[in-house]
N, C-alpha and C positions, 0 to 999 in steps of 0.2 A: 504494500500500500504506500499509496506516494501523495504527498498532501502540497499542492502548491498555491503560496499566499499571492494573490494580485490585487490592484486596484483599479479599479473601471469608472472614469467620469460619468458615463454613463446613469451603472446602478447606484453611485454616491449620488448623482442628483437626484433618479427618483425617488431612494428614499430623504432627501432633502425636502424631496415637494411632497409625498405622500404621508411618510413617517412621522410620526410625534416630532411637535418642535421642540428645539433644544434653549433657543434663545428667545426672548421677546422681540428681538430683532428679524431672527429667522420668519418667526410667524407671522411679523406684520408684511416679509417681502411676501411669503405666499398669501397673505390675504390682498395682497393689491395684484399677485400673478393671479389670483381665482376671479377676481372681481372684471378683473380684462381681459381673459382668456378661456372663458368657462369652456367654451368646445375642446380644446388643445387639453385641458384638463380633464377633462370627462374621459378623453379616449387615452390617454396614457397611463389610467389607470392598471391598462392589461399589461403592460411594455415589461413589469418584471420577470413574467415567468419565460416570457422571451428572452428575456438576456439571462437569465441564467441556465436556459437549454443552451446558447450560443453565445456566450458574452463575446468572445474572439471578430465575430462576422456580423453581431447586432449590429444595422441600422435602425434608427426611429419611421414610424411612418412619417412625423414630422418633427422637425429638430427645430422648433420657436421657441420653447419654455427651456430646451436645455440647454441653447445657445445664447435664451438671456442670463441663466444661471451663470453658464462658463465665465459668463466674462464681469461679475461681481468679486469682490473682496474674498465679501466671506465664503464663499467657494475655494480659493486659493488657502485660505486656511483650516477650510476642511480637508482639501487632497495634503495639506502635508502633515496634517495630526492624523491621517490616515497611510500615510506613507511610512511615515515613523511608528505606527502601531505594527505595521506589516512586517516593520523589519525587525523589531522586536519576536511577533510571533514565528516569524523564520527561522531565527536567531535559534529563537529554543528547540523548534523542532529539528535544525538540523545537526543540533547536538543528541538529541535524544531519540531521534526516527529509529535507530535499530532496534534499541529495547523496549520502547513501545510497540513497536512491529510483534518483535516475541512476546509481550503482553498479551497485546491486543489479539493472537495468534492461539494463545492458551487460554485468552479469557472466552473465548466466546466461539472459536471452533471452525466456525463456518466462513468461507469465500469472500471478498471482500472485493469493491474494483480495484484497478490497479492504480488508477488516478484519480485524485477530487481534489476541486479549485475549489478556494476559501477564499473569498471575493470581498476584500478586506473595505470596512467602511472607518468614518471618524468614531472612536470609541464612545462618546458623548451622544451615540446615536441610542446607546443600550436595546438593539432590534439584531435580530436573527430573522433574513429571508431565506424560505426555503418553498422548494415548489414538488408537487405532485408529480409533474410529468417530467420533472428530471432526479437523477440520484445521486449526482456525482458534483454538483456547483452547487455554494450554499454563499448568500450573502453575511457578514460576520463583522459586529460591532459593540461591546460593552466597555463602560469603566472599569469595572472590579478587572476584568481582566490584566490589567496595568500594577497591579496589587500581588498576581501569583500565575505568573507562567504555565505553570503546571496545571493548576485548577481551568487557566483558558485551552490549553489543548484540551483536555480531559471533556470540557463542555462543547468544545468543535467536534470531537470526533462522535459523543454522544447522542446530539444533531445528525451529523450525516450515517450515524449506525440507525438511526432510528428514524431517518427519512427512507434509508434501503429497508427497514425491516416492512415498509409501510401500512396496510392495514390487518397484517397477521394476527389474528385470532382478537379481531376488531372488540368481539361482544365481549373480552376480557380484556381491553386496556389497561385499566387497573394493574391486574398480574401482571402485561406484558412493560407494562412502566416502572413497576416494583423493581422487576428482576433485571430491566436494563439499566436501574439505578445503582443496584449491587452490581452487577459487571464494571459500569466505567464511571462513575461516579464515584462509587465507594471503591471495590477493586483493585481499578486501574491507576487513579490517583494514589491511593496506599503505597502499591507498589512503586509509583514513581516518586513521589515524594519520603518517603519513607517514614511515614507517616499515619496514620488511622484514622480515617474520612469517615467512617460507618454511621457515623450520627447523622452526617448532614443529610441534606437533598430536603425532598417535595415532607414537609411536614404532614402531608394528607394521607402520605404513604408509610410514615413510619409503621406502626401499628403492623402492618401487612407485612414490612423488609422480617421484622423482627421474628415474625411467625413463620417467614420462607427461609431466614439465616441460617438454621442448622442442615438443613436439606444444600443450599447452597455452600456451605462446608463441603458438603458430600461430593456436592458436583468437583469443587475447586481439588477435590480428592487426599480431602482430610481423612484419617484416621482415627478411630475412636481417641487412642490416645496422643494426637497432635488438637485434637478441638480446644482444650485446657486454655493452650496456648495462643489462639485464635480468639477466644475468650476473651483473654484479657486484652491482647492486643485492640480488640475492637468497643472493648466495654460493654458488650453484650453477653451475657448470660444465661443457659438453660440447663436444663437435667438429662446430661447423655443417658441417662438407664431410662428413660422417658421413649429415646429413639430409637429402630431401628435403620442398623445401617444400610443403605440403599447404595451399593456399591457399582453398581451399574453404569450408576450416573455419571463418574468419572469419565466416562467412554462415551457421551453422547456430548454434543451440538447444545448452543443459546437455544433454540430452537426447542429439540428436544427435552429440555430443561421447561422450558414455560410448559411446553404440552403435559410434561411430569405434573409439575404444579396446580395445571388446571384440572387434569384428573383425579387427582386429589384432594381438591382444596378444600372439602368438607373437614379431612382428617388433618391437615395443615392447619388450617385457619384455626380450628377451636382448641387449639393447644394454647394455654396462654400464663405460662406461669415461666416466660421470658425477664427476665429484671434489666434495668440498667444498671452498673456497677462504676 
């Protein structure tokens, strides 16, 4: 897997004009571009998931609105606090692309493209585009990320795992959001940081990570007696003589992993004398 950071006048200005505004400045220029261009506006609505099938060969059907952008101020100060974010997140990926690679290889099993463009925006935009009908170009833009290198790839690559996974096993989201929290959110980060992420993520999911942890032990191809250790490591707590061990798991696929989960999830779920420690 090969992850390349660009930046696209382009997609920085549509979400300029569509995206949350960042400035009171910003919002007053698109309230005087909407007020004078409502047509130009209405139909560029679509333009994003164009340039993210083709950013390379994207033209506009009409280029009025982006070519009044171009030639503003603060546009030129959006392409270089996005330019300087790109080389930053290049920066760290291309120290660390191997061992992510074999992470991201053991964590989750399955095929991956060989290429996806990370279409770098001003961090101040705090917006992730991403589109249905492609799987390999994600538009990519926060603050926090400027705070921890690592926590930003970990949330890029989270994004485009889980745009490829797209609507699998839809009527369970939930599970399928839980356990691809625990692959590269909790996981992948750990591992790369060297560090125990397991607390964080979607608060709405805790509850669920907790009740699928010792099963995902299993997968990650813990041992009865290596969990202990795993344990503390993550401040999560259960009673192994509570579980049997599903050794199987080891040997299967993300994929087959959620399928496990949801066949299960009666006798998963109601287990609940998990602690935090």
């Amino acid at each position: 897997m090969k992850l390349t950071f660009e930046t696209n006048d382009y997609l920085l200005t549509w979400n300029l004009l569509y995206g949350a505004s960042i400035s009171p400045k910003i919002h007053a220029s698109k309230q005087k571009l909407w007020a004078t261009y409502k047509k130009q506006y209405n139909a560029g609505m679509k333009d994003k998931d164009e340039m993210l099938q083709d950013i390379k060969n994207y033209i506009p059907d009409d280029d009025t609105l982006y070519n009044l952008i171009f030639e503003t101020e603060m546009f030129e100060d959006l392409k270089k606090s996005a330019e300087k974010y790109r080389l930053a997140l290049m920066k760290f990926w291309d120290e660390k692309k191997k061992e992510i690679n074999q992470y991201i290889k053991e964590i989750i099993r399955f095929p991956l493209a060989e290429n996806y463009h990370v279409l770098v925006l001003c961090p101040a935009m705090d917006t992730a585009l991403v589109s249905k009908t492609t799987k390999t170009s994600i538009g990519w833009g926060f603050k926090k990320d400027l705070e921890d290198m690592c926590m930003a790839i970990s949330n890029i690559l989270y994004a485009l795992i889980k745009n490829e996974m797209g609507d699998f096993e839809k009527e369970y989201k939930e599970i399928v959001q839980a356990i691809l929290e625990l692959a590269i959110h909790n996981e992948l980060y750990t591992r790369l940081s060297q560090k125990s992420n397991y607390l964080e993520g979607d608060h709405t999911l805790t509850f669920l990570k907790r009740q699928i942890y010792p099963y995902w032990l299993m997968y990650l191809g813990c041992d009865r007696e290596d969990m202990t250790h795993y344990m503390m490591r993550d401040k999560i707590a259960f009673d192994i003589d509570n579980y049997t061990m599903e050794t199987a798991l080891k040997k299967v696929d993300l994929y087959e992993f959620i399928r496990f989960c949801i066949k299960n999830q009666k006798h998963i779920i109601r287990i609940n004398n998990l602690e935090i420690i």
